[in-house]
Structures are given as C-alpha cells and as structure tokens.
mmCIF file of the N, C-alpha and C atoms, coordinates in Angstrom:
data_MODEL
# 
_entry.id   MODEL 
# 
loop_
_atom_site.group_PDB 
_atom_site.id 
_atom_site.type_symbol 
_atom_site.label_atom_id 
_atom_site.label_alt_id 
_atom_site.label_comp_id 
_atom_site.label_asym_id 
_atom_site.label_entity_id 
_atom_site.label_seq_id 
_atom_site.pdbx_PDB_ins_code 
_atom_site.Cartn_x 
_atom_site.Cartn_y 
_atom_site.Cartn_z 
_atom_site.occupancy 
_atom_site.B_iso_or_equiv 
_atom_site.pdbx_formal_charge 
_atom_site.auth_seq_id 
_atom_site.auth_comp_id 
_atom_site.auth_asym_id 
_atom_site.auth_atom_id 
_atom_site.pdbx_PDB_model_num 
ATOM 1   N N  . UNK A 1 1  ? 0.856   -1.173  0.000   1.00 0.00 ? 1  UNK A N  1 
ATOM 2   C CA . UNK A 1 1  ? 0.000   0.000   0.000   1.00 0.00 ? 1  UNK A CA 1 
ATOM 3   C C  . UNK A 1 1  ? 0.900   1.232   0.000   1.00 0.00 ? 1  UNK A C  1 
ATOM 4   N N  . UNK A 1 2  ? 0.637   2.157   -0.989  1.00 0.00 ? 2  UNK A N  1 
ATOM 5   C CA . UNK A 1 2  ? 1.554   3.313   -0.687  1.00 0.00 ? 2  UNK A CA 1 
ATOM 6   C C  . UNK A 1 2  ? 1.199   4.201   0.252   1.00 0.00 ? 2  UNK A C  1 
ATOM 7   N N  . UNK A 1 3  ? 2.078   4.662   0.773   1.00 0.00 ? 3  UNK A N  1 
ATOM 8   C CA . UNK A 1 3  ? 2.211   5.785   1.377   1.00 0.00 ? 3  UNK A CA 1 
ATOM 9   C C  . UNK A 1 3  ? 1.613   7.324   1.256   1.00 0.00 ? 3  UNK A C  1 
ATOM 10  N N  . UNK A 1 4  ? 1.655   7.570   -0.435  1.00 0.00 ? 4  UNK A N  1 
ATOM 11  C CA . UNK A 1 4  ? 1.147   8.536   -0.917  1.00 0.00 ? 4  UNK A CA 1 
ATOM 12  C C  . UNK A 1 4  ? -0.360  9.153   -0.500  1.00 0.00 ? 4  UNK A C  1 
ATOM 13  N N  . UNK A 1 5  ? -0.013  10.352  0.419   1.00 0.00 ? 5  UNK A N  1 
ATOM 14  C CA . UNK A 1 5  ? -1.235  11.422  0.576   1.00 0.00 ? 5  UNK A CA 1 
ATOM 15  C C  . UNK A 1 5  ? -2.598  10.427  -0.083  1.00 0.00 ? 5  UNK A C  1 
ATOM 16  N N  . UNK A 1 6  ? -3.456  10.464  -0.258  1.00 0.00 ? 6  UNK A N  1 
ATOM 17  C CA . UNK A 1 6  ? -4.836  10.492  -1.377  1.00 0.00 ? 6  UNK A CA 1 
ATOM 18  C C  . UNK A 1 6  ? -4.773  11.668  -1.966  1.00 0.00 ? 6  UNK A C  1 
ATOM 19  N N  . UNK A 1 7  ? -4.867  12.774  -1.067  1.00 0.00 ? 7  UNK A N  1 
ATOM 20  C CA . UNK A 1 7  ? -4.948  14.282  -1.562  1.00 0.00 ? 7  UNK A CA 1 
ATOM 21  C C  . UNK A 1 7  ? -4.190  14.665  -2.510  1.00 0.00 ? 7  UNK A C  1 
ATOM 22  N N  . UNK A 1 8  ? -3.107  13.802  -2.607  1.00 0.00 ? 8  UNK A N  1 
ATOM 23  C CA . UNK A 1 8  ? -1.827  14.104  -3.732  1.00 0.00 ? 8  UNK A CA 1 
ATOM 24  C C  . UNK A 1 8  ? -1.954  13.321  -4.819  1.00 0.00 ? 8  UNK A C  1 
ATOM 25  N N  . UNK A 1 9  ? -2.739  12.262  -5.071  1.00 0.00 ? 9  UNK A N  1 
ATOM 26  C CA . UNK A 1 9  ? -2.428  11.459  -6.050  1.00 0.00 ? 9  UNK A CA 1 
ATOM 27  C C  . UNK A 1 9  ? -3.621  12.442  -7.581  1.00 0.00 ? 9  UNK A C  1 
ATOM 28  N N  . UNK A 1 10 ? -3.081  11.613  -8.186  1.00 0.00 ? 10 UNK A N  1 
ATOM 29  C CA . UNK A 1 10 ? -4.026  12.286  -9.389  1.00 0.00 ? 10 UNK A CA 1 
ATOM 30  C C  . UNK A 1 10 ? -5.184  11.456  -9.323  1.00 0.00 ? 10 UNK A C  1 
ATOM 31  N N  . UNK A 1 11 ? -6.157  11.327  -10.188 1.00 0.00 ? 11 UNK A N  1 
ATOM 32  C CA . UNK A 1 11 ? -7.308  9.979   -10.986 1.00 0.00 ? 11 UNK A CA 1 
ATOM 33  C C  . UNK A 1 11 ? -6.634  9.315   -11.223 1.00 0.00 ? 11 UNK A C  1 
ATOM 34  N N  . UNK A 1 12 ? -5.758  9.408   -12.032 1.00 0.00 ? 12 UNK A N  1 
ATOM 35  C CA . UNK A 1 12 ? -5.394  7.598   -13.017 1.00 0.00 ? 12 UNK A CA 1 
ATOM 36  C C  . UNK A 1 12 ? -4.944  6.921   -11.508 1.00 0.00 ? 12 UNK A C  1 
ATOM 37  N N  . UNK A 1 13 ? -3.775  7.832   -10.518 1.00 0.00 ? 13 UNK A N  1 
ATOM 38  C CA . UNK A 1 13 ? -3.310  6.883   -9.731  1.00 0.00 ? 13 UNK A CA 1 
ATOM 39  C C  . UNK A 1 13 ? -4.082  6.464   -8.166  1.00 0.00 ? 13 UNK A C  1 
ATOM 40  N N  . UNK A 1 14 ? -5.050  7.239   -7.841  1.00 0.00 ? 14 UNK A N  1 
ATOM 41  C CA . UNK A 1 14 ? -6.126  7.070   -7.519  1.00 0.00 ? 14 UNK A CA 1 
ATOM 42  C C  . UNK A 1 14 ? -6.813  5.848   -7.859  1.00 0.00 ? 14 UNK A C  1 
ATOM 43  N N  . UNK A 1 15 ? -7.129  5.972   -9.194  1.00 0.00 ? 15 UNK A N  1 
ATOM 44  C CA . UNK A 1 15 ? -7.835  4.504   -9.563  1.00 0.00 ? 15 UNK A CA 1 
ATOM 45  C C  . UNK A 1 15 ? -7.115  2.899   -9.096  1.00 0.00 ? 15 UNK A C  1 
ATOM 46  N N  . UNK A 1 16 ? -5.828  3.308   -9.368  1.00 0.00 ? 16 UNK A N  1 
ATOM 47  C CA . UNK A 1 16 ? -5.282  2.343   -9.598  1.00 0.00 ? 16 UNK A CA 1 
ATOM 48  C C  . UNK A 1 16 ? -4.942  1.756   -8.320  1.00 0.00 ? 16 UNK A C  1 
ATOM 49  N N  . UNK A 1 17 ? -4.439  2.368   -7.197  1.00 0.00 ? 17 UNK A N  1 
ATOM 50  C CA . UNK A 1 17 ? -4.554  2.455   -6.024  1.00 0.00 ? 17 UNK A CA 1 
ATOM 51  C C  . UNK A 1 17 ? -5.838  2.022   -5.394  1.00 0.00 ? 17 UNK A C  1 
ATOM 52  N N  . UNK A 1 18 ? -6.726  2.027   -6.125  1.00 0.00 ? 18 UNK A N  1 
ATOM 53  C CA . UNK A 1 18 ? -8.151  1.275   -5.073  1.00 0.00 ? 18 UNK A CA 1 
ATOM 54  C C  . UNK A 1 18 ? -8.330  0.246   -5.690  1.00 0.00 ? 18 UNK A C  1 
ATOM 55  N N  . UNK A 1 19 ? -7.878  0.054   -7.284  1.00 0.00 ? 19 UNK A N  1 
ATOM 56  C CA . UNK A 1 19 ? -8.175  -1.507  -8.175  1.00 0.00 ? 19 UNK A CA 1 
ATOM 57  C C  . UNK A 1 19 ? -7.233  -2.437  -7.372  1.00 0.00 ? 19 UNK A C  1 
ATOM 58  N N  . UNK A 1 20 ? -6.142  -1.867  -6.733  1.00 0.00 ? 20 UNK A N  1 
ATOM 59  C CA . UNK A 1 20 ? -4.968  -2.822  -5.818  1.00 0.00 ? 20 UNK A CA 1 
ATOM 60  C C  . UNK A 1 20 ? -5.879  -2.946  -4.380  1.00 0.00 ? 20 UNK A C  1 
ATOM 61  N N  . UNK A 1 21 ? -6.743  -2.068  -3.684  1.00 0.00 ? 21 UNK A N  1 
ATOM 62  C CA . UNK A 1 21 ? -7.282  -2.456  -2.447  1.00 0.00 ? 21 UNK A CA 1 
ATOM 63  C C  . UNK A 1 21 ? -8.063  -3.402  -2.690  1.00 0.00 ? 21 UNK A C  1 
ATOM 64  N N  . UNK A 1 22 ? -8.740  -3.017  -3.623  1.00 0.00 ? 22 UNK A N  1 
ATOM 65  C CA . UNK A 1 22 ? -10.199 -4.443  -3.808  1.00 0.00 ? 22 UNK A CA 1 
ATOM 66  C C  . UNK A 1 22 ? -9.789  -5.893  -4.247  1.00 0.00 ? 22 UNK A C  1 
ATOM 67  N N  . UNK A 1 23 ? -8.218  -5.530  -5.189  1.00 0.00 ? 23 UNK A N  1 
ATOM 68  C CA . UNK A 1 23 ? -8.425  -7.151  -5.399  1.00 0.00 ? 23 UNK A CA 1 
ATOM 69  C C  . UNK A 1 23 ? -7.116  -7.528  -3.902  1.00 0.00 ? 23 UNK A C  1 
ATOM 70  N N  . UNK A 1 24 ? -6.925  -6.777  -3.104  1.00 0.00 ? 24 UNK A N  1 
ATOM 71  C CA . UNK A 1 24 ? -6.399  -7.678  -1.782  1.00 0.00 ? 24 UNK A CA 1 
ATOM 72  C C  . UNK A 1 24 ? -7.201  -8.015  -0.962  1.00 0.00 ? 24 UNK A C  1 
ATOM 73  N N  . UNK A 1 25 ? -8.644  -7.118  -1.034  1.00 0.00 ? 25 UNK A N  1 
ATOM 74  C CA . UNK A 1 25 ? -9.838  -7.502  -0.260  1.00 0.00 ? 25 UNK A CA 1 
ATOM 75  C C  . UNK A 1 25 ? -10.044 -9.144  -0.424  1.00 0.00 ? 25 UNK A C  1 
ATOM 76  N N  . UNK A 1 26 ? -10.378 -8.786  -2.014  1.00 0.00 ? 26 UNK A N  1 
ATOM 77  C CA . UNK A 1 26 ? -11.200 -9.893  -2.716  1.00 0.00 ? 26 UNK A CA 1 
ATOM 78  C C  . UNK A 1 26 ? -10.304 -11.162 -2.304  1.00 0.00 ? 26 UNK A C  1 
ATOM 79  N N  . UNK A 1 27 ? -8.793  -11.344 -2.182  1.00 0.00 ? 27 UNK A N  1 
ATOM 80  C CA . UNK A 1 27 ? -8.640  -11.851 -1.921  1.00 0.00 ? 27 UNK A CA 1 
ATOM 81  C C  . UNK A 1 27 ? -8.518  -12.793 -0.796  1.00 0.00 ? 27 UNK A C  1 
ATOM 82  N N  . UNK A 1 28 ? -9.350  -12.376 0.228   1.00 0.00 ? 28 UNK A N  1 
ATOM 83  C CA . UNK A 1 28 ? -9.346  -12.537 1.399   1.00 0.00 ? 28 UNK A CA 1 
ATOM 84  C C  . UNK A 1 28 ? -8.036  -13.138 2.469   1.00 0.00 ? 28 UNK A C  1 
ATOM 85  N N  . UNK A 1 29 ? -7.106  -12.885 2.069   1.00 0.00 ? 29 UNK A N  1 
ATOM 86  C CA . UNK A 1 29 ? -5.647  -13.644 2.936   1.00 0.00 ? 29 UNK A CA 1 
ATOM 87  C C  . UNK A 1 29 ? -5.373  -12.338 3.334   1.00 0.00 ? 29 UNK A C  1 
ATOM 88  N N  . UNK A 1 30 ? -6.097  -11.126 3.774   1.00 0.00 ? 30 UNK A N  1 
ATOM 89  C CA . UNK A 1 30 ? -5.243  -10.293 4.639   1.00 0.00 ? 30 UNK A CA 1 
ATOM 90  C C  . UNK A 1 30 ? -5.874  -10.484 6.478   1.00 0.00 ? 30 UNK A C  1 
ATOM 91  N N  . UNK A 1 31 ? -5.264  -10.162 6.573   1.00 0.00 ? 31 UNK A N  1 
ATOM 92  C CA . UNK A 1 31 ? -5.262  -10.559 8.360   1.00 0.00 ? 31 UNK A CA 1 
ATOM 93  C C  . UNK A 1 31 ? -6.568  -9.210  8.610   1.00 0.00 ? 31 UNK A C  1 
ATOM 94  N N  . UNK A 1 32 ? -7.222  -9.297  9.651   1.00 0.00 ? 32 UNK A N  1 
ATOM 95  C CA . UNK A 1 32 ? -8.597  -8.682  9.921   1.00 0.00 ? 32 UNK A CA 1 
ATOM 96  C C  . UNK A 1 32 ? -8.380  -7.045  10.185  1.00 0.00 ? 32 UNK A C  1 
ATOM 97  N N  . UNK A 1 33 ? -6.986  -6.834  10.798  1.00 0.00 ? 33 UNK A N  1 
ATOM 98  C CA . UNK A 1 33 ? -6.445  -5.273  11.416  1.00 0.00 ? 33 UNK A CA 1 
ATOM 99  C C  . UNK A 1 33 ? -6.577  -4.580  9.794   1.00 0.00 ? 33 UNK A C  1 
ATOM 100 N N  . UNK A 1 34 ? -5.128  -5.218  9.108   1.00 0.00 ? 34 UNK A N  1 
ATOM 101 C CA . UNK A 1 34 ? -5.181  -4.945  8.071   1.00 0.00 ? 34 UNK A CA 1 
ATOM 102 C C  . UNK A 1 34 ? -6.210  -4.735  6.517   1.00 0.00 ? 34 UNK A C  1 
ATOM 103 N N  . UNK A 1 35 ? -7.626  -5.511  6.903   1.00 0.00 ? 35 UNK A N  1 
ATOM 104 C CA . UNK A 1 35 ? -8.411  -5.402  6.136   1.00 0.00 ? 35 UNK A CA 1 
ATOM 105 C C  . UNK A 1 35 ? -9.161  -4.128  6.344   1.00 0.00 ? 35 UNK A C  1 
ATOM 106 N N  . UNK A 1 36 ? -9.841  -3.960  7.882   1.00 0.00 ? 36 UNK A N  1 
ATOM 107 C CA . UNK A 1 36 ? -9.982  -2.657  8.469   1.00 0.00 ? 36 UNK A CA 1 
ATOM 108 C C  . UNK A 1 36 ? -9.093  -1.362  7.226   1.00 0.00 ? 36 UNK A C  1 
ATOM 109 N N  . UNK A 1 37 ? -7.550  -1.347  7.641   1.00 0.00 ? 37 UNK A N  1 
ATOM 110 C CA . UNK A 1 37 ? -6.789  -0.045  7.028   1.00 0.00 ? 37 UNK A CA 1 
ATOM 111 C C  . UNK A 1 37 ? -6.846  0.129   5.717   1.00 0.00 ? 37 UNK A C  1 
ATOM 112 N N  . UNK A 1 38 ? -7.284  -1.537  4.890   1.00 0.00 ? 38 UNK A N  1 
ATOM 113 C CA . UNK A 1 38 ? -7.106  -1.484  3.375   1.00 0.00 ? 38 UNK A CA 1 
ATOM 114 C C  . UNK A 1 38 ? -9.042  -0.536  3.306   1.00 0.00 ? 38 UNK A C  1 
ATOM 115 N N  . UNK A 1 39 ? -10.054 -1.427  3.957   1.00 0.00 ? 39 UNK A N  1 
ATOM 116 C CA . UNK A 1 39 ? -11.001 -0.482  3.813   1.00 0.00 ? 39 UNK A CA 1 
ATOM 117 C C  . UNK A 1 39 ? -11.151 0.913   4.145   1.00 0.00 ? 39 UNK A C  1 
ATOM 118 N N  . UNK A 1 40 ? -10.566 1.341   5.380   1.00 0.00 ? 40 UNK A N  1 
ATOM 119 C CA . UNK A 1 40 ? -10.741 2.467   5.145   1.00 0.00 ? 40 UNK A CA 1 
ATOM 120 C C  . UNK A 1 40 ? -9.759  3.190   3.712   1.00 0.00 ? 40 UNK A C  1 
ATOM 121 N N  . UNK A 1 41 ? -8.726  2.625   3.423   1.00 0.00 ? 41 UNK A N  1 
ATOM 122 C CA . UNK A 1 41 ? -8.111  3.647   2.310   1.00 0.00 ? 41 UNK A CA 1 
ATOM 123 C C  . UNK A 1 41 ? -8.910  3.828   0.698   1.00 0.00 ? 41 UNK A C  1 
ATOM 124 N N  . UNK A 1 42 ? -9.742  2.497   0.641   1.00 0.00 ? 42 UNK A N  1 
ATOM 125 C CA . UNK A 1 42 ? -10.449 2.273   -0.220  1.00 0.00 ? 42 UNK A CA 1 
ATOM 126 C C  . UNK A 1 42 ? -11.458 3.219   -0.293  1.00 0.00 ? 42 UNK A C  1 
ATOM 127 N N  . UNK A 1 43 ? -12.318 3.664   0.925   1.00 0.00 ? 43 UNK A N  1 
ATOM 128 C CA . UNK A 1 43 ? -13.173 4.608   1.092   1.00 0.00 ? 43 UNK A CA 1 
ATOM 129 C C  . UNK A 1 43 ? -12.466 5.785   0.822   1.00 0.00 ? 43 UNK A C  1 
ATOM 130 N N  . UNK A 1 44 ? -11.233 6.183   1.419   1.00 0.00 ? 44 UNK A N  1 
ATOM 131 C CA . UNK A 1 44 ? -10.929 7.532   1.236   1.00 0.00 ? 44 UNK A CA 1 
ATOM 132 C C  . UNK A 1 44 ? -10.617 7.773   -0.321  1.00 0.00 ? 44 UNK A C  1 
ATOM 133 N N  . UNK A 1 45 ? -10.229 6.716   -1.160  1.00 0.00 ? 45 UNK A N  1 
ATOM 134 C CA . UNK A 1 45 ? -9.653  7.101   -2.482  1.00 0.00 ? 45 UNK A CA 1 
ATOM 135 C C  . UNK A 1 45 ? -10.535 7.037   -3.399  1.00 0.00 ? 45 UNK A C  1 
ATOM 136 N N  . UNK A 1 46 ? -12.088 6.371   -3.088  1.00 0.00 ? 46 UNK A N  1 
ATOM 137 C CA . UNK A 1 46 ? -12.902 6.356   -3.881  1.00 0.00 ? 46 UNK A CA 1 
ATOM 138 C C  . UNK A 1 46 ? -13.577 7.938   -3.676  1.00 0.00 ? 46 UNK A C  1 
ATOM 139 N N  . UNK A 1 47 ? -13.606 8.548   -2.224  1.00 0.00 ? 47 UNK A N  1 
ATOM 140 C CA . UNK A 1 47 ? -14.609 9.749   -2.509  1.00 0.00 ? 47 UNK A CA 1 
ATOM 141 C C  . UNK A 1 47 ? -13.504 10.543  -3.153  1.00 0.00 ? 47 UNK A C  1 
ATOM 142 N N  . UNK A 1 48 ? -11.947 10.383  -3.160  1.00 0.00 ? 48 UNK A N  1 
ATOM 143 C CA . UNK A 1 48 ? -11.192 11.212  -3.718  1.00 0.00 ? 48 UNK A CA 1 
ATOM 144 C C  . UNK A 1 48 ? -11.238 11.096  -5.530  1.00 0.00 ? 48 UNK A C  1 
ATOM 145 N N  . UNK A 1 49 ? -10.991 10.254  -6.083  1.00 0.00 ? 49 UNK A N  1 
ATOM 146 C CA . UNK A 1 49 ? -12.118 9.871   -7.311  1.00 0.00 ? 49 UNK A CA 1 
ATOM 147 C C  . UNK A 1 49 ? -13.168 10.512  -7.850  1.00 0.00 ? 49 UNK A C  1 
ATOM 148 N N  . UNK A 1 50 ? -14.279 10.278  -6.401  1.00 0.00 ? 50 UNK A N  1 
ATOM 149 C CA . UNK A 1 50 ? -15.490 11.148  -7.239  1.00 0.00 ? 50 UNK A CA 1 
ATOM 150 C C  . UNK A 1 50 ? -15.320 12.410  -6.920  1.00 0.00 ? 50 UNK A C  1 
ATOM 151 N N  . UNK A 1 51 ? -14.579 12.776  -6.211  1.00 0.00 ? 51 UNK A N  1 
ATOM 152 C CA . UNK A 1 51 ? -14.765 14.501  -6.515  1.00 0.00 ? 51 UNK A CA 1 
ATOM 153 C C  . UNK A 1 51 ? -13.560 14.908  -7.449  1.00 0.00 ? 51 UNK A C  1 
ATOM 154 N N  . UNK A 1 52 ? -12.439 14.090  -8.067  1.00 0.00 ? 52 UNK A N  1 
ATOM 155 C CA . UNK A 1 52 ? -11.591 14.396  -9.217  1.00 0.00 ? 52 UNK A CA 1 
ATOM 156 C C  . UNK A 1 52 ? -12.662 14.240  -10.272 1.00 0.00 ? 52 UNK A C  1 
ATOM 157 N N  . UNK A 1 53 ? -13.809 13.254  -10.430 1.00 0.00 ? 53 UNK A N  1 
ATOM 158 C CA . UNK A 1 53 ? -14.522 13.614  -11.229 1.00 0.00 ? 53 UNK A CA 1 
ATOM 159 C C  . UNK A 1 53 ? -15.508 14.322  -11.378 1.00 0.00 ? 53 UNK A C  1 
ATOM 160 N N  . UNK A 1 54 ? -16.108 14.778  -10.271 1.00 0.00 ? 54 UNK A N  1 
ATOM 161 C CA . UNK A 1 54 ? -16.482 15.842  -10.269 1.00 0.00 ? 54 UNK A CA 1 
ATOM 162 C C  . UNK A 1 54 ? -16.252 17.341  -11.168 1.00 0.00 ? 54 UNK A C  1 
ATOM 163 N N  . UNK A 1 55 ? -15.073 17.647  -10.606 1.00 0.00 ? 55 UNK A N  1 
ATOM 164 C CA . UNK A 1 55 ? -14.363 18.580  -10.942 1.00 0.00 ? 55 UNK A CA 1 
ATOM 165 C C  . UNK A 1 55 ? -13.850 18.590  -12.718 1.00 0.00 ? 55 UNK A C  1 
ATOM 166 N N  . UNK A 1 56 ? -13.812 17.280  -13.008 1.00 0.00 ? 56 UNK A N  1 
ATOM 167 C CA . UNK A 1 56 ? -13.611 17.024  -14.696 1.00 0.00 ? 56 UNK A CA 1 
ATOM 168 C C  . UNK A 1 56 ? -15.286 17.547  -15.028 1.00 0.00 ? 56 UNK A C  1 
ATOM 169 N N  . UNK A 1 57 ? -16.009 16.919  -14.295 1.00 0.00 ? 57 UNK A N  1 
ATOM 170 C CA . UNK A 1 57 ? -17.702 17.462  -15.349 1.00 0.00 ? 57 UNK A CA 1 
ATOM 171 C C  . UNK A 1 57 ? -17.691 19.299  -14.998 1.00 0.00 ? 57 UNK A C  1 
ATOM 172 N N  . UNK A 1 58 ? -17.473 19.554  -14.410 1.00 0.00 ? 58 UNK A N  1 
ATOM 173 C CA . UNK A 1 58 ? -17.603 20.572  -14.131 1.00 0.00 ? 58 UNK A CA 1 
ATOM 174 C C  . UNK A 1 58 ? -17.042 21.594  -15.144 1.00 0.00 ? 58 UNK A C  1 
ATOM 175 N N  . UNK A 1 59 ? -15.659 21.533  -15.270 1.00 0.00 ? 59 UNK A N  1 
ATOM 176 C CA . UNK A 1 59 ? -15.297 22.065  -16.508 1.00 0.00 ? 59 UNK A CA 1 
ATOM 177 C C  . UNK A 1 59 ? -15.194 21.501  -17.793 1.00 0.00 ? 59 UNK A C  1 
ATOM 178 N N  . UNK A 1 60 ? -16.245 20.430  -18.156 1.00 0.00 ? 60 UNK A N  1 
ATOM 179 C CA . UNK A 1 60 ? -16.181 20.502  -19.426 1.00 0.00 ? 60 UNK A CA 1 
ATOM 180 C C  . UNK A 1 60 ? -17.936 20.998  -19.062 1.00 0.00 ? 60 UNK A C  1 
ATOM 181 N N  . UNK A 1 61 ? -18.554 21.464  -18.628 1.00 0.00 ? 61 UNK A N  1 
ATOM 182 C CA . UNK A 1 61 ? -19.873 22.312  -18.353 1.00 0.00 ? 61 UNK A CA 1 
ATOM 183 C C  . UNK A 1 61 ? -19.387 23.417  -18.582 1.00 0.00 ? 61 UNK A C  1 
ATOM 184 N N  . UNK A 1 62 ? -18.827 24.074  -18.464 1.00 0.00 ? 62 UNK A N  1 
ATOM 185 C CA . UNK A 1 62 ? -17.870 25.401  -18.332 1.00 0.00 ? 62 UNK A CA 1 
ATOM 186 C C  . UNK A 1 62 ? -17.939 25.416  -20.268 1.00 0.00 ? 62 UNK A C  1 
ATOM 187 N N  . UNK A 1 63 ? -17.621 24.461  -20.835 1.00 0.00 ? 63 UNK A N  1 
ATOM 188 C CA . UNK A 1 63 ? -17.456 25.065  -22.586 1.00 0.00 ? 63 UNK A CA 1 
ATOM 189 C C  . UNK A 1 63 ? -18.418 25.638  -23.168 1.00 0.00 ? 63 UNK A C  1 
ATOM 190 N N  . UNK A 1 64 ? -18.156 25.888  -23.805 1.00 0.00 ? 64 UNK A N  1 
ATOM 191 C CA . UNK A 1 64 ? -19.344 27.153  -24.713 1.00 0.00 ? 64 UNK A CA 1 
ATOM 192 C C  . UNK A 1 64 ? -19.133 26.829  -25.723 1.00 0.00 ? 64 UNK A C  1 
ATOM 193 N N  . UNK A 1 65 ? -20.114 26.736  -26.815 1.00 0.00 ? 65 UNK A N  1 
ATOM 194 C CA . UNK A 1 65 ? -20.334 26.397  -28.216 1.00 0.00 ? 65 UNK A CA 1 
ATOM 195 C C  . UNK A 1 65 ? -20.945 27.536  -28.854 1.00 0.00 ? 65 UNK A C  1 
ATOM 196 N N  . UNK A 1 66 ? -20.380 27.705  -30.069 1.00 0.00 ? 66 UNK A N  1 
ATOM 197 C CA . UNK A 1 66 ? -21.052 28.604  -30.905 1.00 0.00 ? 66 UNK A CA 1 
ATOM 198 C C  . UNK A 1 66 ? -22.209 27.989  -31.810 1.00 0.00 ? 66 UNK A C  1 
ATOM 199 N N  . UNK A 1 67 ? -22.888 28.504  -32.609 1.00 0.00 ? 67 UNK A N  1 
ATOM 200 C CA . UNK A 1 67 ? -23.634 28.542  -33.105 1.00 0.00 ? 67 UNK A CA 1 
ATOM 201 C C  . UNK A 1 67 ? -24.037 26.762  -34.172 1.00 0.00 ? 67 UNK A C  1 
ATOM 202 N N  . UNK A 1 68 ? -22.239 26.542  -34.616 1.00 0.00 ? 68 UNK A N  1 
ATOM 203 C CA . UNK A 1 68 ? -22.407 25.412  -35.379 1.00 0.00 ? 68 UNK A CA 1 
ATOM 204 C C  . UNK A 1 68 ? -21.806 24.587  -34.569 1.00 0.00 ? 68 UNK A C  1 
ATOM 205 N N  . UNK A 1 69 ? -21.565 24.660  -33.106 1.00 0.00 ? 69 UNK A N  1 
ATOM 206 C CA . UNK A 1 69 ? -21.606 23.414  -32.121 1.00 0.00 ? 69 UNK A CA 1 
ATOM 207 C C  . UNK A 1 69 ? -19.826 23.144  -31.810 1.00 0.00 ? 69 UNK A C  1 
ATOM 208 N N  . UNK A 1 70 ? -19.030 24.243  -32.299 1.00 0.00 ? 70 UNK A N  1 
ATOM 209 C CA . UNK A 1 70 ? -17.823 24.234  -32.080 1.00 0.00 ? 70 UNK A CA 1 
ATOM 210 C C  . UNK A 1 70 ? -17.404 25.038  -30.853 1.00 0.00 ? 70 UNK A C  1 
ATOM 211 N N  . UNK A 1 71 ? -16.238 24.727  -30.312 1.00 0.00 ? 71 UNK A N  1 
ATOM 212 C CA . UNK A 1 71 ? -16.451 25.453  -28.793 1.00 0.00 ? 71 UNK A CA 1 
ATOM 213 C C  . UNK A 1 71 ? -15.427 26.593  -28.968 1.00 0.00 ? 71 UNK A C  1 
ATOM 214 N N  . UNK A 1 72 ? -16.161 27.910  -28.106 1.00 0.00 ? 72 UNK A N  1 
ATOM 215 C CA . UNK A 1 72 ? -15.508 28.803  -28.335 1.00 0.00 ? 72 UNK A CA 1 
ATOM 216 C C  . UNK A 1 72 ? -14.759 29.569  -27.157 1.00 0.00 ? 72 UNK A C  1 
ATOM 217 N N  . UNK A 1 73 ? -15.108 28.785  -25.825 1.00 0.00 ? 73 UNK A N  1 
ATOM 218 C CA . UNK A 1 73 ? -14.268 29.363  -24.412 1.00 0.00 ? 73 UNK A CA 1 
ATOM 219 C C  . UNK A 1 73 ? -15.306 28.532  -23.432 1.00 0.00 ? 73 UNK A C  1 
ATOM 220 N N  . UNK A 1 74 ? -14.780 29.416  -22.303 1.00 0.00 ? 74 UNK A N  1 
ATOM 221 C CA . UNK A 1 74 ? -15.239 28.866  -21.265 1.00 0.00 ? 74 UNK A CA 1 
ATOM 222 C C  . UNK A 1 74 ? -16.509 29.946  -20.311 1.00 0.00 ? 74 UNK A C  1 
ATOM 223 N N  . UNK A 1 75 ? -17.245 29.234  -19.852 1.00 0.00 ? 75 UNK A N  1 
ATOM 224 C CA . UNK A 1 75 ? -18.129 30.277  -19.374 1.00 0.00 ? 75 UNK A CA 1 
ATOM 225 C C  . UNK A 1 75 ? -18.053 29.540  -17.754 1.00 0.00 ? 75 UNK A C  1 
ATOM 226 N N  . UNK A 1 76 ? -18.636 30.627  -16.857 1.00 0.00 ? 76 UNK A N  1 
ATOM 227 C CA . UNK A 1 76 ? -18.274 30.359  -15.496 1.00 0.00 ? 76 UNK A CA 1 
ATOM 228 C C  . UNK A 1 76 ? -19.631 29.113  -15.328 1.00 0.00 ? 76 UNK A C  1 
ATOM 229 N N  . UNK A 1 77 ? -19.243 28.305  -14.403 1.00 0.00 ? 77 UNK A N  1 
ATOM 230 C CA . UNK A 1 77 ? -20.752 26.844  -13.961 1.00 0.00 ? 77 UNK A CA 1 
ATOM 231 C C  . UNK A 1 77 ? -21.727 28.220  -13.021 1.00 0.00 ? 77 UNK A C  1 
ATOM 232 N N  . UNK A 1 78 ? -20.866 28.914  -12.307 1.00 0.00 ? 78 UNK A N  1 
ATOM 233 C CA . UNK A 1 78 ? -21.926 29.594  -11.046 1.00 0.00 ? 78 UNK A CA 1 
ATOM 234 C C  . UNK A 1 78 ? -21.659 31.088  -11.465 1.00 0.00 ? 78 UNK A C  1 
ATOM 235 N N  . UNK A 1 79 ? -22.579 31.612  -12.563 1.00 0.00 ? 79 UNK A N  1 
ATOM 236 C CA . UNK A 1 79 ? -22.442 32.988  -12.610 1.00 0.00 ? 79 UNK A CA 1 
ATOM 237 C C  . UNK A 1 79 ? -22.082 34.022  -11.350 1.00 0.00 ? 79 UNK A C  1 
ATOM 238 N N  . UNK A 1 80 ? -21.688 34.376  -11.190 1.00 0.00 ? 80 UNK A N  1 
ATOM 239 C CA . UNK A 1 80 ? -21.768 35.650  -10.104 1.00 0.00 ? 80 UNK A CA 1 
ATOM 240 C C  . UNK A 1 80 ? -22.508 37.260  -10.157 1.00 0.00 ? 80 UNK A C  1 
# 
C-alpha cells in the first residue's frame, strides 16, 4: 500500500490504487487489522475519485459552443 497522501495522487493513480485495495480484499488472505486499514483507504480514495470527477464534469460544463456546435471558451458553472 503506498504511502502517498490520497490528496496528492491524481485519478489515473487514484484509480489504480483502489483496483490494488479491492483485489487484496477480494482476496481474502489479509489478516482482519489490516483489512480494516485497506477499507478504510479504499473509502478515502474512492470519494477522492469522485470529486476528481467531479471537478472534470464541471469544466467541461464550463465550454461554450457557438452557433455550429464548435467550442468557443469557457463560461463560469456559477455565474456571479
């Protein structure tokens, strides 16, 4: 299990980092303490996930299209 923050990792390594918790889950040969720490990291990297994706829908909501459906900038999600 790495070491690495959650807060620091990107998505891809995020992902990849919880596809390694679930299949040590799945595998069931970890000792009971250790299944505990693998779940909680699993939880923390999945809500870290959905709010990296979050933040991807968000700005591609942000594009603006002109007229024939080509994009021409960015417009704010929460006007002010």
């Amino acid at each position: 299990m790495s070491d690495t923050p959650v807060s620091e990792m990107s998505f891809e390594d995020a992902m990849r980092a919880l596809e390694d918790v679930v299949n040590r889950l799945e595998a069931g040969d970890v000792p009971l303490e250790d299944s505990i720490k693998l779940y909680e990291r699993g939880a923390e990297l999945k809500a870290h996930c959905q709010k990296k994706l979050a933040e991807a829908e968000e700005k591609v909501a942000q594009i603006t299209l002109d007229k024939d459906g080509q994009p021409t900038g960015t417009a704010p999600v929460h006007p002010q």
